[in-house]
C-alpha positions as CSV (number, residue, x, y, z in Angstrom):
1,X,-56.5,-138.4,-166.3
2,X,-53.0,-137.3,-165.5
3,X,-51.6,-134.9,-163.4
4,X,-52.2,-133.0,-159.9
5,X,-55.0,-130.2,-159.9
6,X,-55.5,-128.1,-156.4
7,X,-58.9,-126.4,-156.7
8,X,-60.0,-123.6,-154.3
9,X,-63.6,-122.4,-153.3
10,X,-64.0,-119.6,-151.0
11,X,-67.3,-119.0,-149.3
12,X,-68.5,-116.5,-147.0
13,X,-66.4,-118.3,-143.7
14,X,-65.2,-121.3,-145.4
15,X,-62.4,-122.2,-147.5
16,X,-63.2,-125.5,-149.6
17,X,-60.1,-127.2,-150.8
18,X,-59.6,-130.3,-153.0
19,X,-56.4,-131.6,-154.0
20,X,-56.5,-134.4,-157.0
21,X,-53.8,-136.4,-158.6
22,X,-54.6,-138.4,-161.5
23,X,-58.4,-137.6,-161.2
24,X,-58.6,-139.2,-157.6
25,X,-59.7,-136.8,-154.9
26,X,-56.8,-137.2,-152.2
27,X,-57.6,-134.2,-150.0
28,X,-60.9,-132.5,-149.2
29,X,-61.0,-129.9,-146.7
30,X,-63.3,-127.1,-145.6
31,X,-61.3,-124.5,-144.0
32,X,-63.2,-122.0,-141.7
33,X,-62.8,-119.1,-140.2
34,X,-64.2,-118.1,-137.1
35,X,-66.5,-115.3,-136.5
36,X,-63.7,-112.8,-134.4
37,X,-61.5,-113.8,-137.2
38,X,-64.3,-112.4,-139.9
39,X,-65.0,-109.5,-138.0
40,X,-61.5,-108.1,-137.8
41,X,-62.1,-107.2,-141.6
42,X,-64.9,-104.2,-142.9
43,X,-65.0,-106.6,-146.1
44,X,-64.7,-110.1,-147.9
45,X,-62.1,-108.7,-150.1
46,X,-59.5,-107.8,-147.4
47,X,-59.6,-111.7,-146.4
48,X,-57.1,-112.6,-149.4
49,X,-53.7,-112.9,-147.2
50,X,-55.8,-114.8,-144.4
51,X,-57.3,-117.2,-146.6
52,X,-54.5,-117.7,-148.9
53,X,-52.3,-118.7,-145.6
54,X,-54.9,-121.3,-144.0
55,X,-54.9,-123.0,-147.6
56,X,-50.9,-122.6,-147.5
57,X,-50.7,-123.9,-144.1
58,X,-53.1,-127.0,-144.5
59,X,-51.1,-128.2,-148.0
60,X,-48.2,-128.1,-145.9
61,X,-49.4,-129.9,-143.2
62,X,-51.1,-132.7,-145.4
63,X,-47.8,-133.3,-147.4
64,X,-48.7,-131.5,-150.2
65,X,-45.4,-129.4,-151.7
66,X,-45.3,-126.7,-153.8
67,X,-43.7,-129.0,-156.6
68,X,-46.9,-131.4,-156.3
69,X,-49.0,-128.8,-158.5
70,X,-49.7,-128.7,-162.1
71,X,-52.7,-126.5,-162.3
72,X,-54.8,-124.5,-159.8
73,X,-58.1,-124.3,-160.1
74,X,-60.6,-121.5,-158.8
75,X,-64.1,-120.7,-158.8
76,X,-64.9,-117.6,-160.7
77,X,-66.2,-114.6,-159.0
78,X,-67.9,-111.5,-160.0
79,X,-66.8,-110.6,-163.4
80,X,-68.3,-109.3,-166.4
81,X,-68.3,-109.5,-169.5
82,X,-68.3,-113.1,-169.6
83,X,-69.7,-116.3,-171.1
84,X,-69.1,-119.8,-169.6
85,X,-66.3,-121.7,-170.3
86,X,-62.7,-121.4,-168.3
87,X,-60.6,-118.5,-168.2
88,X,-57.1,-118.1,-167.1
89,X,-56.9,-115.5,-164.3
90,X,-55.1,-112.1,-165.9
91,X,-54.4,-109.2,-164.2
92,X,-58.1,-107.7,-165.8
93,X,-59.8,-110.5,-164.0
94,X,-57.7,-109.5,-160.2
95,X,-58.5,-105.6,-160.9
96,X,-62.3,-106.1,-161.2
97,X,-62.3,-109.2,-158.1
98,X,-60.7,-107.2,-155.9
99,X,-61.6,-103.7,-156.3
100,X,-65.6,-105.2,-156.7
101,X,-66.1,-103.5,-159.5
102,X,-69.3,-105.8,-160.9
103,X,-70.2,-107.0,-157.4
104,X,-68.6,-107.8,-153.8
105,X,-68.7,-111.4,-152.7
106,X,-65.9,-114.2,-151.1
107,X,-66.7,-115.9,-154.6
108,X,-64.0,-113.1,-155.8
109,X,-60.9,-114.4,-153.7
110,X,-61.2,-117.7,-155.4
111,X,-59.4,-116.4,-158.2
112,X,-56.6,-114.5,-156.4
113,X,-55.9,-117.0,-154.2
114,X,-55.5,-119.3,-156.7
115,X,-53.2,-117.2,-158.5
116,X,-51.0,-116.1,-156.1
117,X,-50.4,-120.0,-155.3
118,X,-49.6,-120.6,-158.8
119,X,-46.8,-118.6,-159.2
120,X,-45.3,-119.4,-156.3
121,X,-45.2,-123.1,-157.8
122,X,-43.8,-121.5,-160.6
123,X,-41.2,-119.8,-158.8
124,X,-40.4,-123.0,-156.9
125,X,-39.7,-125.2,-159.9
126,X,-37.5,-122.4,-161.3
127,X,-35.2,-121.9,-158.0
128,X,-34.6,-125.5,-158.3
129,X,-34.7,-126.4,-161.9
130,X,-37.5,-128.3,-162.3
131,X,-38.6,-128.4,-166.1
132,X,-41.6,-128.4,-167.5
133,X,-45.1,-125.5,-168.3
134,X,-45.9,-122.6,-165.9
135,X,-48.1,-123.4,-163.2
136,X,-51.1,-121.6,-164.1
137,X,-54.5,-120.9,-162.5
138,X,-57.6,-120.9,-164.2
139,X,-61.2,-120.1,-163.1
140,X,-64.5,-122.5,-164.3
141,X,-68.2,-121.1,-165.0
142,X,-68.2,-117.9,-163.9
143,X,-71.6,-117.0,-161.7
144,X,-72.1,-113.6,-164.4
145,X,-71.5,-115.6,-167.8
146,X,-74.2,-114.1,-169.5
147,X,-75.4,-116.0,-172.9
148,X,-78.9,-115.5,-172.8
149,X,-81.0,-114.8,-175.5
150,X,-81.8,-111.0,-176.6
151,X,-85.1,-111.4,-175.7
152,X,-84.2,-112.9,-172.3
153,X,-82.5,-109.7,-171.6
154,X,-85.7,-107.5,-171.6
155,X,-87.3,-106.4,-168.3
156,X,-90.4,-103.8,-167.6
157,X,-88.3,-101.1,-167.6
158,X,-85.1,-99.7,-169.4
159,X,-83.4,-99.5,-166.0
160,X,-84.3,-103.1,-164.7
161,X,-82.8,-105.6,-167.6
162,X,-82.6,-108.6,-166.8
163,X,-79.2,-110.5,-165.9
164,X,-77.7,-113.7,-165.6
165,X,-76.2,-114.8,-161.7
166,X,-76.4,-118.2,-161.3
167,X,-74.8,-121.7,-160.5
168,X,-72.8,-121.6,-163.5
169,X,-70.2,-124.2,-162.5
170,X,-72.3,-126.7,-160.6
171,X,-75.2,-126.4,-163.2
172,X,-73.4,-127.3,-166.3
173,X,-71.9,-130.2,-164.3
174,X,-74.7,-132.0,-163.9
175,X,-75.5,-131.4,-167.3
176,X,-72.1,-132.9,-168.4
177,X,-72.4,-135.7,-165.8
178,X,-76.4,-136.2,-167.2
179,X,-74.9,-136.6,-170.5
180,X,-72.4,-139.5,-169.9
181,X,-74.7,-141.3,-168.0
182,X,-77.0,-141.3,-170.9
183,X,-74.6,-142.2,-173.6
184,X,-74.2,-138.6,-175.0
185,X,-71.1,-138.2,-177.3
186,X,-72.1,-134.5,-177.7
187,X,-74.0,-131.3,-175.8
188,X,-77.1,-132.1,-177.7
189,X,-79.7,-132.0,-175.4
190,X,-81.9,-129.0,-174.1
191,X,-82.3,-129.0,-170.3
192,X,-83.5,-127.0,-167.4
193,X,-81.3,-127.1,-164.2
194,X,-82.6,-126.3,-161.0
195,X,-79.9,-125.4,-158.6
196,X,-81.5,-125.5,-154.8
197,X,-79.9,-124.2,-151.8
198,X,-79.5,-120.9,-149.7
199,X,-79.8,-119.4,-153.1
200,X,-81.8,-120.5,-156.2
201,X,-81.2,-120.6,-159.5
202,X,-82.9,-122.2,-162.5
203,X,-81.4,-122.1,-165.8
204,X,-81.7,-123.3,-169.5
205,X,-79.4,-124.8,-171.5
206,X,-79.5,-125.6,-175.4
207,X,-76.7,-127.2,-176.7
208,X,-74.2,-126.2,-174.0
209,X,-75.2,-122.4,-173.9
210,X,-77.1,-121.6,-171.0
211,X,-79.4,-119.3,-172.8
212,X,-82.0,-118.1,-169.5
213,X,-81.6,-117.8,-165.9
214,X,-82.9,-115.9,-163.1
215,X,-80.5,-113.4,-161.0
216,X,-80.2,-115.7,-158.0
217,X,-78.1,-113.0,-156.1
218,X,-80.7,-110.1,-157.1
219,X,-83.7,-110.4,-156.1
220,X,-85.1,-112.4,-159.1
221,X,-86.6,-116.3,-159.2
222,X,-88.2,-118.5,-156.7
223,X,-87.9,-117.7,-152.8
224,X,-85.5,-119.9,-150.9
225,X,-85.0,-120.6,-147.6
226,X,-83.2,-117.6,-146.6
227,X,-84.1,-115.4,-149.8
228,X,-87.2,-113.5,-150.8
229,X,-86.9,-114.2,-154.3
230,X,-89.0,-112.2,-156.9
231,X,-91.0,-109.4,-154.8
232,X,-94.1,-107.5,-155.7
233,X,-93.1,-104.2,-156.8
234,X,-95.3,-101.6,-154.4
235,X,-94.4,-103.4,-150.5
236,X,-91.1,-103.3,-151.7
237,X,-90.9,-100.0,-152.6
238,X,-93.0,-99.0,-149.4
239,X,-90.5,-100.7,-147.3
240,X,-87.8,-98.6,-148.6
241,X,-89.3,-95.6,-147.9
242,X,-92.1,-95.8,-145.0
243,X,-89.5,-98.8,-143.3
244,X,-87.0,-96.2,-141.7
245,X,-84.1,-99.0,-142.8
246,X,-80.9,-98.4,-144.9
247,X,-80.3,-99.6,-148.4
248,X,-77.6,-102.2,-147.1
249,X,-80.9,-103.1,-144.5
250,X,-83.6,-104.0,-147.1
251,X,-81.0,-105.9,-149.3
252,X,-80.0,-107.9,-146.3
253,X,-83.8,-108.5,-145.5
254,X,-84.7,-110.0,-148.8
255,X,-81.1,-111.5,-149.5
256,X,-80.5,-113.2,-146.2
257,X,-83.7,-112.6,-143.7
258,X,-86.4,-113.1,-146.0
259,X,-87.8,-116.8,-147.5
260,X,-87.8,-119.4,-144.7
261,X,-85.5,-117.1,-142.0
262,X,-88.5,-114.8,-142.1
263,X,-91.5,-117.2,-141.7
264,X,-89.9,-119.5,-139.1
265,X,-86.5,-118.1,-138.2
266,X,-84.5,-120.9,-139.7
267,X,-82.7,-121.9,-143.0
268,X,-83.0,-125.4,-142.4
269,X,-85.6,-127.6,-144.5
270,X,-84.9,-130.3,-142.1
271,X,-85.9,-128.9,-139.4
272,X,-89.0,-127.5,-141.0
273,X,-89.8,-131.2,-142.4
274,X,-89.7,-132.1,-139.0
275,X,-92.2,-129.2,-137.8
276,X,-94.2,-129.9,-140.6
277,X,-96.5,-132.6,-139.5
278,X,-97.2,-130.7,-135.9
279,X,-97.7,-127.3,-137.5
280,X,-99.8,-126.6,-140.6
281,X,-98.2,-123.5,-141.4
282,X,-95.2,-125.2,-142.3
283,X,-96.5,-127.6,-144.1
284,X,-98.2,-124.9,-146.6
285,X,-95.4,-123.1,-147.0
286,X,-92.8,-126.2,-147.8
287,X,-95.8,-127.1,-150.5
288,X,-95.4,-123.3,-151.9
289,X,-91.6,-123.6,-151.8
290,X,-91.9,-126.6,-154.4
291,X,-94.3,-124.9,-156.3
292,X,-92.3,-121.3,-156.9
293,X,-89.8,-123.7,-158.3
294,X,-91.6,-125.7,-160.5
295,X,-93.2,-122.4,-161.7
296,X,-90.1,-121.3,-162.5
297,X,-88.9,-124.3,-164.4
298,X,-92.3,-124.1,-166.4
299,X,-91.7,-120.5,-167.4
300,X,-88.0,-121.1,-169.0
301,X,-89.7,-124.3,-170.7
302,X,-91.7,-121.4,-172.7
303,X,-88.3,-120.3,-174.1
304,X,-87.9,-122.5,-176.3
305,X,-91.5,-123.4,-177.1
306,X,-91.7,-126.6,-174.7
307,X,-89.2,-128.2,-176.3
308,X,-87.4,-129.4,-173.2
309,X,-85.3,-132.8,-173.0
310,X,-84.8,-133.3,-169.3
311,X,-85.3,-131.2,-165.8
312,X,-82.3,-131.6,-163.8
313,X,-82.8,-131.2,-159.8
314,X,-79.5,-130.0,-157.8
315,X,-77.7,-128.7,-154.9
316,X,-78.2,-129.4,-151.2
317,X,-82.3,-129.3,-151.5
318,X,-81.8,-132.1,-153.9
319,X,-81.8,-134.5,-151.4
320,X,-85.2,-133.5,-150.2
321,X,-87.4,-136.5,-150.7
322,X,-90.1,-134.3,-150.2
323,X,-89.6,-131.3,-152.4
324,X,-88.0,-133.3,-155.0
325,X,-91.4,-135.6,-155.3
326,X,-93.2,-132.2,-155.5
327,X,-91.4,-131.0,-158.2
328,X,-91.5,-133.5,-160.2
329,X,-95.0,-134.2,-159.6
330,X,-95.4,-130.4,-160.9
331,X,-93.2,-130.7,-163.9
332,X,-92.8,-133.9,-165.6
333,X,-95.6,-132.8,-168.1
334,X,-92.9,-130.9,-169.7
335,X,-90.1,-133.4,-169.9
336,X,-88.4,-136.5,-167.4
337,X,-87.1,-135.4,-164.0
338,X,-83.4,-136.4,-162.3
339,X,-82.5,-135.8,-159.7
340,X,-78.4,-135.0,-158.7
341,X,-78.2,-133.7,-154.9
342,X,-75.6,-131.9,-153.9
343,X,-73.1,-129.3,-155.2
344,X,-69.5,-131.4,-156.1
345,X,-68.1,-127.7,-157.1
346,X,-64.7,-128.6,-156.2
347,X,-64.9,-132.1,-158.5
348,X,-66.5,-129.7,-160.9
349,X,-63.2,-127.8,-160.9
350,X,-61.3,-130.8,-160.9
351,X,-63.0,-132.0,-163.9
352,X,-62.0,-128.9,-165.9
353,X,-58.6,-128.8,-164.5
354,X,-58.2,-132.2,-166.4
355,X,-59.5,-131.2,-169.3
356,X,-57.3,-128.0,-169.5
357,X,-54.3,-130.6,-168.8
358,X,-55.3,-132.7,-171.6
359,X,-55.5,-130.1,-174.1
360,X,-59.0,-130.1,-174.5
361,X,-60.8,-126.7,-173.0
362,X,-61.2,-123.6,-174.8
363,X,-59.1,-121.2,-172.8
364,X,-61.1,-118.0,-172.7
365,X,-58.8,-114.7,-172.0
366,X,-60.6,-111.8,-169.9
367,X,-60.8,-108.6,-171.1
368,X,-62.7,-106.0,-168.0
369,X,-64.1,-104.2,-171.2
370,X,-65.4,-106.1,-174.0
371,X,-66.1,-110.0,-174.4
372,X,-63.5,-111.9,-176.4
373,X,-65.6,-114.8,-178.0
374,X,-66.6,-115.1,-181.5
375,X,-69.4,-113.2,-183.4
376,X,-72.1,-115.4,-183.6
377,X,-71.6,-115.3,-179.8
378,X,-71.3,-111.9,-179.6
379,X,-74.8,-111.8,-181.3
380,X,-76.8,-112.9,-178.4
381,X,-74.8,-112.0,-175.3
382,X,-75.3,-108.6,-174.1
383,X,-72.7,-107.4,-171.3
């Protein structure tokens, strides 16, 4: 693999930057703000000229100059239509990131950031000659790439369809990395990926299309340990009403108060391992966590009639001994469980920044109204 690829990851306070030349990782950094920094802004979006500064300042510090950049890499934020796949960042995709038009999260500054960088390479190698392509920036896996099945789509009511918001980049990853490690000289294999962290997501893939998934950001899949997950209909719909809290309130309960935050006041599955053997409370509810996710790999295995090569385990609550044994124990009827702990979403970008260098990704180019793909695609995607 040739060339230098700087990928960008913005999270709620951090900044995750990884700068790669010739496929080696040669800078890692997690940039964060501090809380009186985040509270001088009413929202993520107004962060962009912050952010893109502390990445600025740390590549200059480091050694790193703007003529040491091929490619910039980003992870995609909340955009739709969409399938997965890498898309060069237009000024569609910049319109509906920053105005939040299909959802407000940091996720959405990835993109700009990475943009803005990338033509100010650009502009560098003209002032000074240098030869050679545009420096362009491209995004990887958007969370909203929606390819799932018609059917998949349907929900209990017309207003309430179902939608895809999941791990997108880190899940198809694994399933990339699960294929060379098994000698895989194509995306022949059905899998179910289970990304585990502050937010869950389980998803299906069938020859490289990820073809179900749960809404991780909405309300929809297995609890976590700071989500509520799924919720029975009527005490949700009491709490909205009988509660006396805001809209903005009751998402925040079951988006970042509810799952472990609201049983034990912490996010932290170590801790709770810990308090596990002292407090049998704990220890029921960390058996429950593993079981809502195995339920939920079960369910997608329906999909496609049990016809399931391999159940992939992922993200930070991969390296949980514990609920990894669980799971598997739950699940291996259905097909052979790996596990693959952690996120890697910057090598993730990496990896497609190489690809996109060698000539051998499908450049997708956003459009904020329709989905440019071909028909049979268009077929089973709804936007």
């Amino acid at each position: 693999m040739k060339g230098k690829v700087l990928a960008i990851n913005t999270g709620s306070t951090s900044t995750k930057v990884g700068y790669y030349v010739d496929g080696n990782a040669v800078l890692v950094r997690n940039l964060e703000l501090s809380a009186q920094e985040v509270l001088r802004f009413d929202s993520v979006l107004e962060q962009g000229d912050l952010r893109r500064g502390i990445v600025m300042d740390f590549l200059r510090e480091a050694g790193v100059g703007l003529g040491d950049i091929d490619i910039v890499m980003a992870r995609g934020g909340l955009f739709a239509p969409a399938v997965t796949g890498v898309y060069s960042v237009n000024a569609d995709m910049r319109e509906v990131l920053l105005s939040g038009r299909d959802g407000i999260h940091p996720c959405n500054l990835s993109a700009v950031i990475a943009d803005d960088i990338a033509t100010e390479v650009t502009a560098f190698r003209r002032e000074r000659g240098i030869g050679g392509p545009a420096c362009m920036a491209y995004v990887a896996d958007p969370p909203m790439a929606d390819e799932m099945l018609p059917e998949c789509h349907i929900g209990g009511l017309p207003d309430f369809p179902r939608r895809a918001f999941f791990h997108a980049l880190n899940s198809r990853a694994v399933v990339r990395r699960y294929l060379r490690e098994h000698g895989h000289t194509s995306n022949d294999v059905t899998a179910i990926v289970a990304h585990m962290g502050g937010g869950i997501t389980v998803t299906l893939h069938r020859n490289g299309k990820v073809i179900d998934t749960n809404n991780g950001l909405g309300g929809d899949g297995p609890f976590t340990p700071e989500r509520a997950g799924s919720c029975p209909a009527f005490p949700l719909i009491e709490m909205c009403f009988r509660s006396g809290l805001s809209e903005r309130e009751v998402k925040h309960r079951v988006l970042g108060r509810g799952g472990a935050v609201a049983f034990f006041g912490t996010n932290d599955l170590r801790e709770l391992e810990r308090r596990a053997a002292a407090d049998p409370k704990v220890d029921t509810w960390l058996d429950a966590f593993g079981l809502n996710v195995a339920k939920y790999i079960a369910s997608l295995a329906t999909t496609v009639d049990g016809k399931v090569d391999v159940i992939l385990l992922t993200g930070g609550i991969a390296k949980d001994s514990r609920i990894v044994s669980d799971i598997r124990r739950r699940t291996a009827f259905i097909a052979p469980v790996e596990a693959y702990p952690g996120e890697n979403e910057l090598d993730s970008l990496a990896e497609n920044g190489y690809l996109i260098l060698a000539g051998e990704a499908k450049i997708h180019r956003y459009d904020k109204n329709r989905l440019l793909e071909d028909e049979e695609t268009v077929k089973v995607i709804r936007s």
